[in-house]
C-alpha positions in Angstrom: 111.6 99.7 104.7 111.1 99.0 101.0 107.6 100.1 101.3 108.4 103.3 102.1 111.3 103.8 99.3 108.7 102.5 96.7 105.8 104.8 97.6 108.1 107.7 98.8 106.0 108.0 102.3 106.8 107.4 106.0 106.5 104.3 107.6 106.2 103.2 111.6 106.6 100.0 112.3 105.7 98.9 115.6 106.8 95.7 116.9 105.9 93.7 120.1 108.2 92.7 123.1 108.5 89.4 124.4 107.7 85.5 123.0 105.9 84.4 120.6 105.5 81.1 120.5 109.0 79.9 119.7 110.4 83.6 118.7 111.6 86.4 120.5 110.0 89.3 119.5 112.6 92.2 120.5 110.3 95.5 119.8 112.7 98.2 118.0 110.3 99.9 116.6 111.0 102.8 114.2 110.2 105.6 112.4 111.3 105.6 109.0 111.4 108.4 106.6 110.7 108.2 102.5 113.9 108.0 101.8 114.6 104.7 104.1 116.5 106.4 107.4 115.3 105.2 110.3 114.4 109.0 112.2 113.5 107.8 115.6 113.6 104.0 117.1 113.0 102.5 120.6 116.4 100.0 120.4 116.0 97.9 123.6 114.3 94.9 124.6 111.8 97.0 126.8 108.8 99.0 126.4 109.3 102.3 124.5 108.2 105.1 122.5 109.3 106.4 118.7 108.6 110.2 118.3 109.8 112.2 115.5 109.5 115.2 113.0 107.4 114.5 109.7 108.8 117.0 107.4 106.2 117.2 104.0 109.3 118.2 101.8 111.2 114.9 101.9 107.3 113.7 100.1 107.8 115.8 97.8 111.2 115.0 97.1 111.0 111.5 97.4 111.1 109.4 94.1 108.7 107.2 95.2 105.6 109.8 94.5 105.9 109.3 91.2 104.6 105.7 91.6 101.8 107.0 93.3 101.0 109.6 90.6 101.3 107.2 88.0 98.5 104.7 89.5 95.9 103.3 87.0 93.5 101.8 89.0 91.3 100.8 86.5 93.7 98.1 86.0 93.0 96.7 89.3 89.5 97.7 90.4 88.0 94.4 89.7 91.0 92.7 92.1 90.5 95.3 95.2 86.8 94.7 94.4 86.7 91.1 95.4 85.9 89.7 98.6 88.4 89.1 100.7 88.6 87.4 104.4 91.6 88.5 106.1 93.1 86.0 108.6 96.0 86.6 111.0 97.2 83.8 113.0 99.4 84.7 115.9 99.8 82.7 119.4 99.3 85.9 121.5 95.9 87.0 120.0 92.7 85.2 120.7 91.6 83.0 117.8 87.9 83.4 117.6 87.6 87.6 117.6 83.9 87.3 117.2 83.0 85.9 120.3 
């Protein structure tokens, strides 16, 4: 996961099982560590569970820290302070959440 390699941090992804609208979703979810190997991963079409070992030295380590350290937010504050509607549109969840 690029993410993780970027910010030098774990990553789960989690990933459904069964159709979604025209796609299959296959699960395999995983566990990846900051370096980008996948530590744990549920590799069948079926329901399962990822469990492994976070180890805080490969954060230390990891290259991607750096980015993190090097954050200048004031660049950005006035974009993350703007208002923002998020909107996910996905056959399997209900469309009005509200209700």
């Amino acid at each position: 996961m690029t993410v993780g390699l970027i910010l030098g941090v774990y990553v789960v992804f989690s990933n459904p099982i069964g159709m979604d609208d025209d796609q299959l979703k296959n699960g395999c979810s995983m566990i990846i560590d900051p370096f980008g190997d996948i530590i744990a991963k549920c590799p069948r079409l079926d329901e399962g569970i990822a469990v492994a070992t976070l180890v805080p030295e490969k954060l230390e380590q990891a290259g991607g820290t750096r980015y993190i350290t090097a954050r200048k937010p004031e660049l950005y504050r006035k974009i993350l302070g703007q208002e923002h509607k998020s909107s996910q549109n996905v056959v399997w969840m209900e469309q009005d959440l509200d209700n």
